[in-house]
C-alpha positions in Angstrom: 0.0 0.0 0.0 3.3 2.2 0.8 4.6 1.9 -2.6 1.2 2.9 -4.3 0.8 5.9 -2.1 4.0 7.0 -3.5 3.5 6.3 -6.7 0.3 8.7 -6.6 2.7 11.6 -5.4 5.2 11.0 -7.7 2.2 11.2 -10.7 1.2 14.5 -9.3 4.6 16.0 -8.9 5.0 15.0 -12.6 1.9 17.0 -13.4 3.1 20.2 -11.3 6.5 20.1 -12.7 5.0 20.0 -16.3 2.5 22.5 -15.7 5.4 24.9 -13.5 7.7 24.5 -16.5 5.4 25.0 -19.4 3.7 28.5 -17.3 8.0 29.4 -16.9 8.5 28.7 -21.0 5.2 30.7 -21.4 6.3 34.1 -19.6 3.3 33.5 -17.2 6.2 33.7 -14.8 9.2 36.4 -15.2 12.5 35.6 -15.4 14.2 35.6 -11.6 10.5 36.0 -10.3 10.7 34.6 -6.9 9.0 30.8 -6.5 7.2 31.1 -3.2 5.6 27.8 -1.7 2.4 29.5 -0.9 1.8 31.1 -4.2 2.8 27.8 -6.1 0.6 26.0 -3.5 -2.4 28.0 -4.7 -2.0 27.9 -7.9 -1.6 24.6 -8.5 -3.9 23.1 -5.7 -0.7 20.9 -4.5 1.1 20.4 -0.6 4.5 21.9 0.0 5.8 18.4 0.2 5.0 17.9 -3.4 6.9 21.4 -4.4 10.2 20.1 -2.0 10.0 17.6 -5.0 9.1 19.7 -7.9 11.3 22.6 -7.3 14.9 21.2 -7.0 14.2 19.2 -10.4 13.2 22.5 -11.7 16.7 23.8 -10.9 18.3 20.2 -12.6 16.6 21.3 -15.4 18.3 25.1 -15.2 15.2 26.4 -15.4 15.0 27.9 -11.6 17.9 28.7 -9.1 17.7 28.2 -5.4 19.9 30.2 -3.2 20.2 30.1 0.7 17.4 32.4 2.4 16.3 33.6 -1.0 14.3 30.8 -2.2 13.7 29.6 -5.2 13.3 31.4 -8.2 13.1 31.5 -12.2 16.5 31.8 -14.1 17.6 35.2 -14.7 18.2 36.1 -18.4 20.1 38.6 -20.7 21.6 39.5 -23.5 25.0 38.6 -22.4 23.7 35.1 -20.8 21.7 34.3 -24.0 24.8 35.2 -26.1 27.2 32.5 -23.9 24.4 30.0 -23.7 24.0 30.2 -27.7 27.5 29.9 -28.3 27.8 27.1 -25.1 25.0 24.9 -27.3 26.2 25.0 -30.7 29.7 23.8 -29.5 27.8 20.9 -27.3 24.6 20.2 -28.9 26.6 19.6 -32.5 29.3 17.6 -30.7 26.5 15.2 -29.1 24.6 15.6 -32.7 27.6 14.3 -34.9 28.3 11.3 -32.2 24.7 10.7 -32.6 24.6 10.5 -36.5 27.7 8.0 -36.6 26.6 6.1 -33.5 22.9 5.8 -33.7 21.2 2.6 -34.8 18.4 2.1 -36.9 16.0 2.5 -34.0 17.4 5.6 -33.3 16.6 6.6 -37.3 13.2 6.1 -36.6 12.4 7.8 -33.3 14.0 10.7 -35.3 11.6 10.4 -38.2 8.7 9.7 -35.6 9.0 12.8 -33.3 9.8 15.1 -36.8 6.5 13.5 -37.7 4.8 14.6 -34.8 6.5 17.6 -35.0 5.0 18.6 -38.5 1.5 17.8 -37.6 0.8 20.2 -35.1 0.0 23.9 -35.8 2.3 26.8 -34.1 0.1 28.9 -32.9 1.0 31.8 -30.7 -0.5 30.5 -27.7 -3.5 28.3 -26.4 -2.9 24.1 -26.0 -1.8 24.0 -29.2 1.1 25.9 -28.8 2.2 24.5 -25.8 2.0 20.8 -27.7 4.1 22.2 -30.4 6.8 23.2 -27.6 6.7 19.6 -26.2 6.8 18.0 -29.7 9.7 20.6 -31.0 11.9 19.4 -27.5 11.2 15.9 -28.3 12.3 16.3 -32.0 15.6 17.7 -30.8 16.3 15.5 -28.1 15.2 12.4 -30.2 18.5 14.2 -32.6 20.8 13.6 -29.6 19.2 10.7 -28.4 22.1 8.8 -30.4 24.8 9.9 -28.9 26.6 7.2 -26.7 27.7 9.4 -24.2 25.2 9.9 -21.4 27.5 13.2 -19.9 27.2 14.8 -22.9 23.3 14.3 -23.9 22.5 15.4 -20.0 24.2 18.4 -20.6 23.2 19.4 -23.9 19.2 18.7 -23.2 20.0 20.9 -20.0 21.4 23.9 -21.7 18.4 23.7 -24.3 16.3 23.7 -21.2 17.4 26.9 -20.0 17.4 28.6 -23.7 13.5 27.8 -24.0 13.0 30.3 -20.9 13.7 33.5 -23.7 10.9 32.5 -25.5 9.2 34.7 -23.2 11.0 37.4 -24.9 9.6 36.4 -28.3 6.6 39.7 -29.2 3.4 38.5 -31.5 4.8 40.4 -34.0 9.0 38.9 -34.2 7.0 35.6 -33.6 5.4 35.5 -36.9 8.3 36.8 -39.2 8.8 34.9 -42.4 10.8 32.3 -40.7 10.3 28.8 -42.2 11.1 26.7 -38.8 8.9 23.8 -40.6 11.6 23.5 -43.3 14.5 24.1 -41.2 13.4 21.0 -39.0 12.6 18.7 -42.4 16.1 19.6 -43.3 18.2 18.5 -40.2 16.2 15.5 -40.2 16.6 14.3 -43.8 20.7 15.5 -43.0 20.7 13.4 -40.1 18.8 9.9 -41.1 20.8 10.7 -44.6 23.7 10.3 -41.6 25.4 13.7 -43.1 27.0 15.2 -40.2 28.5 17.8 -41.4 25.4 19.0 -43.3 23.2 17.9 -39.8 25.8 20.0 -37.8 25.9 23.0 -40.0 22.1 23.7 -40.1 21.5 22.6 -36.5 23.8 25.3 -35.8 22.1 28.1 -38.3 18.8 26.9 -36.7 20.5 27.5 -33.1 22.1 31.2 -34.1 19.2 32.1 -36.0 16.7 31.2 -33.4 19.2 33.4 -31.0 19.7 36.6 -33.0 15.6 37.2 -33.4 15.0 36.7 -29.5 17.7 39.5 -29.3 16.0 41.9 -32.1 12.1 40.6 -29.9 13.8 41.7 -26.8 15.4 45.1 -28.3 11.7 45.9 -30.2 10.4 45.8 -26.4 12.6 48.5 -25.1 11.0 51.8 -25.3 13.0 54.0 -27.4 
């Protein structure tokens, strides 16, 4: 009976930590906005016991910081921090990428094709579920890219660091959000590079899509700042 007690809290932290971290990748909470117990509590109809859980994988995930009498709290971000984070992930993420590509089996082929798939059937809106399935299937097609690579370290620590670079999305205006960007064919073109197992090719436009992604969050974040 122990064991299916805990199972039921482990199910429901699951829930709160996906619902925390989608509200964080939304804006719904600022950047270094303070995490209090009583507020999450609240909001999310949950006991404190379940945040002690929910909150320090939130930080694993480099999406919150916790700091000795401060709390917890959503991960700063700036210019400078974006700018070392994008350049931190293209040296990573390709190195995990290209070990993926010469490593990965033929199972690994197909969970790429499956999540891209996925990927291209959903619609990106702006906001509303639909947009928060697109952000779940777009992780899952990049992570399914990695997924290859042999080296545990070096996947953990890539996923992380594209963890913490959803957070800018919040940046991201209406208007820089539906610029004549084709992220559809930028995706169909890593994956056809990757299962093609082209890693040069796979690596240069995972890094394009990377930079690219990096330099309009910049010119959102700019447009915001009165003049």
């Amino acid at each position: 009976m122990a064991r299916s007690g805990a199972g039921r809290a482990g199910t429901r932290a699951d829930e709160v930590l996906r619902r925390l971290r989608t509200d964080i990748l939304e804006g719904r909470f600022e950047p270094s906005s303070k995490l209090g117990f009583a507020e999450l509590g609240s909001r999310y109809e949950v006991s404190s016991g379940v945040l002690r859980e929910v909150l320090p994988r939130l930080v694993e995930q480099g999406l919150a910081t916790s700091e000795p009498q401060l709390g917890f709290r959503v991960v700063d971000v700036s210019v400078d921090h974006l700018t070392q984070l994008t350049d931190a992930r293209v040296a990573l993420e390709t190195l995990v990428i290209r070990q993926a590509i010469e490593r990965g089996d033929l199972d690994w082929e197909s969970r790429v094709v499956a999540k891209h798939h996925a990927l291209a059937r959903i619609g990106r809106d702006d906001a509303g579920p639909s947009h928060e399935n697109w952000l779940a299937a777009h992780e899952d097609f990049h992570l399914a890219l990695m997924e290859g690579c042999e080296n545990t370290y070096l996947f953990e620590t890539a996923a992380r660091l594209r963890s913490i670079s959803e957070v800018y999305r919040c940046w991201s205006t209406p208007e820089h959000r539906r610029i004549h960007r084709d992220v559809e064919s930028e995706h169909r073109a890593i994956m056809e590079a990757a299962v093609a197992r082209d890693a040069d090719l796979a690596v240069e436009l995972c890094e394009h899509h990377i930079r690219l992604t990096t330099e309009l969050l910049i010119a959102s974040q700019a447009a915001r700042v009165p003049a």
